[in-house]
N, C-alpha and C positions, 0 to 999 in steps of 0.2 A: 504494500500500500504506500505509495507516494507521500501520503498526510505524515505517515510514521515514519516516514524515510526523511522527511524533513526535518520533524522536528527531533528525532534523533541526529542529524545533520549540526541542528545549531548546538545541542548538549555537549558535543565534541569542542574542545578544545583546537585542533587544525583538521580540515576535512579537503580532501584531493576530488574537486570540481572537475579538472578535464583530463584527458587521458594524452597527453601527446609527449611520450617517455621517451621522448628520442633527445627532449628539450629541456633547457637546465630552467629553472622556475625565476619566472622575472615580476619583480613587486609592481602590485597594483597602481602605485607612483609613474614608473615609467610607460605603464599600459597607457594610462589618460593623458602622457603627453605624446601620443607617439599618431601616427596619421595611420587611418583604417584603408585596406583592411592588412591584417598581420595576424601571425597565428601562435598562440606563447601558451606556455604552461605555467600555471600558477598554483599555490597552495596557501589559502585564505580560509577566512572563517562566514559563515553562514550568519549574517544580521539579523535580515528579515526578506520574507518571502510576502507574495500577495497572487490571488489574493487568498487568503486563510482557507476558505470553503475549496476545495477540488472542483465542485460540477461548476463553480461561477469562471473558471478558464475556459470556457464552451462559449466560444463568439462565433456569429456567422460573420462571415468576410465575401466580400466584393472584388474580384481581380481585375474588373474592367473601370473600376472608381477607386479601389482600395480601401472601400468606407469597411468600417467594425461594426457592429451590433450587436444587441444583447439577442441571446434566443427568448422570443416570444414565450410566455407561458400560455398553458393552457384555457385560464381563464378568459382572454384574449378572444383568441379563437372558437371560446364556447358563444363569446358573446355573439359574435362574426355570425356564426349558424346562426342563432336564435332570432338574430335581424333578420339574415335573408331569411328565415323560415317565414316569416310573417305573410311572405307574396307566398302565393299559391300559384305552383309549377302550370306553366301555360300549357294547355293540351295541346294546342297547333302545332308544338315544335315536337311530339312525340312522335317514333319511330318513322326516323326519317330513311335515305338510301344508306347511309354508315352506321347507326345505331340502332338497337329495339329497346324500347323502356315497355317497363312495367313502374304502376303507380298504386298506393294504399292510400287508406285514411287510419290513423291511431288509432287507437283505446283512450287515448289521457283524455285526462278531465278537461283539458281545451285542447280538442284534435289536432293533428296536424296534415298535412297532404304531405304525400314521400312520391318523388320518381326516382326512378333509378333506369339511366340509360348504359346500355352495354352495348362498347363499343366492337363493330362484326368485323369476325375474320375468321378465316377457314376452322379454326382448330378452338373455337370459341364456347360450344357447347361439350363438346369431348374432352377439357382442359380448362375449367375454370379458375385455376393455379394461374393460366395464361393471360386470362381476363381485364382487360382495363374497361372501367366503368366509372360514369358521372352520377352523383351524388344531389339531388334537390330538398331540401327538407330536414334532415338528417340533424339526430345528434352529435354531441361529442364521441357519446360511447357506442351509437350505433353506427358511427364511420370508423372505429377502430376496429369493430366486430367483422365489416365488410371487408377492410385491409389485411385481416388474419386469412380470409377465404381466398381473396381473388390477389393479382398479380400490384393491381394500382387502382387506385380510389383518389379521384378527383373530384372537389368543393365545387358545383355551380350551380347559380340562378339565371333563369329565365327571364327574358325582359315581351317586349313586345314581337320583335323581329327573328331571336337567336338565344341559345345558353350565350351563357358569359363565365369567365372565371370570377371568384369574390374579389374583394380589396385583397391587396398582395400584402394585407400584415397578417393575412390568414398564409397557412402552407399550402400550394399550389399544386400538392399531391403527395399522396400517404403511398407508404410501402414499405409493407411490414411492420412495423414498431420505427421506420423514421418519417418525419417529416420534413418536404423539402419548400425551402423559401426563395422567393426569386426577388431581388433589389427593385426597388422602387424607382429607384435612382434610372438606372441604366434597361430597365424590360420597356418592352413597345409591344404588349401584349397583342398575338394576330388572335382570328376567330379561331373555334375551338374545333372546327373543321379542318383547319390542319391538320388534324391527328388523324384522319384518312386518309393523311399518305404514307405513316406509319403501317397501319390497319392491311391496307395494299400489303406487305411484305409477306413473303408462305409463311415464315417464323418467326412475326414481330418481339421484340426482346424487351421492347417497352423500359429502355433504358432512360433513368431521369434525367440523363443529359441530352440525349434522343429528343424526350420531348420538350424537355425545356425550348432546345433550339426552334421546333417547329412551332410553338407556338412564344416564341417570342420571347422569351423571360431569359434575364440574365441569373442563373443560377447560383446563391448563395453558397457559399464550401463553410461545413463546420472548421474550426480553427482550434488547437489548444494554446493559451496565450498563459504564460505565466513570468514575474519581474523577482528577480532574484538582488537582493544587495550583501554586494561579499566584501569583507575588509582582512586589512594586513595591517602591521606596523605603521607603511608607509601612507595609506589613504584608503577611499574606498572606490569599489564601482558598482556601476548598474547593470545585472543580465538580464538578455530578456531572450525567454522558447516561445518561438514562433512554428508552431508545425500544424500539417493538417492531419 
């Protein structure tokens, strides 16, 4: 565990941070004056670390802007459904040439209307593991129950003319136990009919970069981001893990 790997890290009296044993250990002093990039072994002590909590180094990142962000919770997102749930799924747009929906009405004490369009391709009924399907109505917990079955489970509402995807602070497609987010900043969301030329392939793979592209969205990448400050004798410095 990391958490105890740290904080056993700073109990230590001197702790060996990088591993480059070919290199005689140069203080933290001449690190910060020296012009990047350069590659030095040191042996320093552990100050502080941030941020404290493990899962809060979980940022979505942006390659095409470089913006950071926090991952969305859940709450968020519930809210997201429970708006669009309000409109009631247009029947005009139901089972068109690339999809076939089926639609319910709840039980709850204030019903709700549910479609659910699934998107066609050869091996779609034989292979519902293979599956991608739109989502109208839905809860939190019943878009996760859909995502355990089928391949991808996409958020959308209906408007007058067409589905749409939600606001992009909702996830723009579930799979499996993750959610994937597309920048705000830099997506040009196209129609959701792009994804009929995935659909077209013998053996769509229904990869979320696949569809990110065709429909538009610039793809957020999870990030682990963590800031280390380490000292010696001579001064201190700032690390920082940047990985995906």
């Amino acid at each position: 565990d990391l958490e105890l790997h740290l904080q056993r890290c700073q109990q230590l009296s001197v702790t060996v941070l990088t591993d480059h044993q070919d290199l005689s250990n140069t203080e933290l002093k001449t690190i910060t004056n020296s012009t990047a990039p350069q590659q030095y072994r040191i042996r320093a002590k552990l100050r502080t670390y941030k941020p404290q909590k493990l899962h809060q180094s979980v940022k979505l990142h942006c390659s095409k802007c470089n913006s950071l962000q926090e991952v969305p919770d859940g709450d968020g997102f519930d809210f997201i459904l429970r708006s669009s749930a309000n409109t009631a799924p247009n029947p005009e747009l139901h089972n068109t040439s690339w999809y076939e929906s089926v639609t319910w009405t709840t039980q709850d004490q204030k019903p709700r209307e549910i479609a659910i369009h699934f998107v066609k391709h050869d091996e779609m009924l034989r292979h519902p593991e293979d599956t991608l399907l739109m989502i109208e109505g839905g809860t939190l917990k019943e878009i996760w129950k859909l995502a355990k079955r089928f391949k991808c489970v996409i958020p959308v509402r209906s408007t007058e003319d067409d589905l749409e995807l939600l606001d992009l602070s909702a996830p723009f497609l579930l799979q499996g136990n993750v959610k994937y987010y597309g920048c705000k900043q830099c997506s040009t969301p196209k129609p959701l009919k792009s994804l009929s030329s995935i659909a077209a392939e013998q053996q769509p793979s229904w990869e979320p970069t696949e569809i990110a592209q065709v429909l538009g969205i610039e793809l957020l990448q999870y990030v682990f981001i963590m800031k280390f400050t380490l000292v010696d004798e001579t001064g201190a410095l700032n690390a920082y893990l940047f990985d995906y």
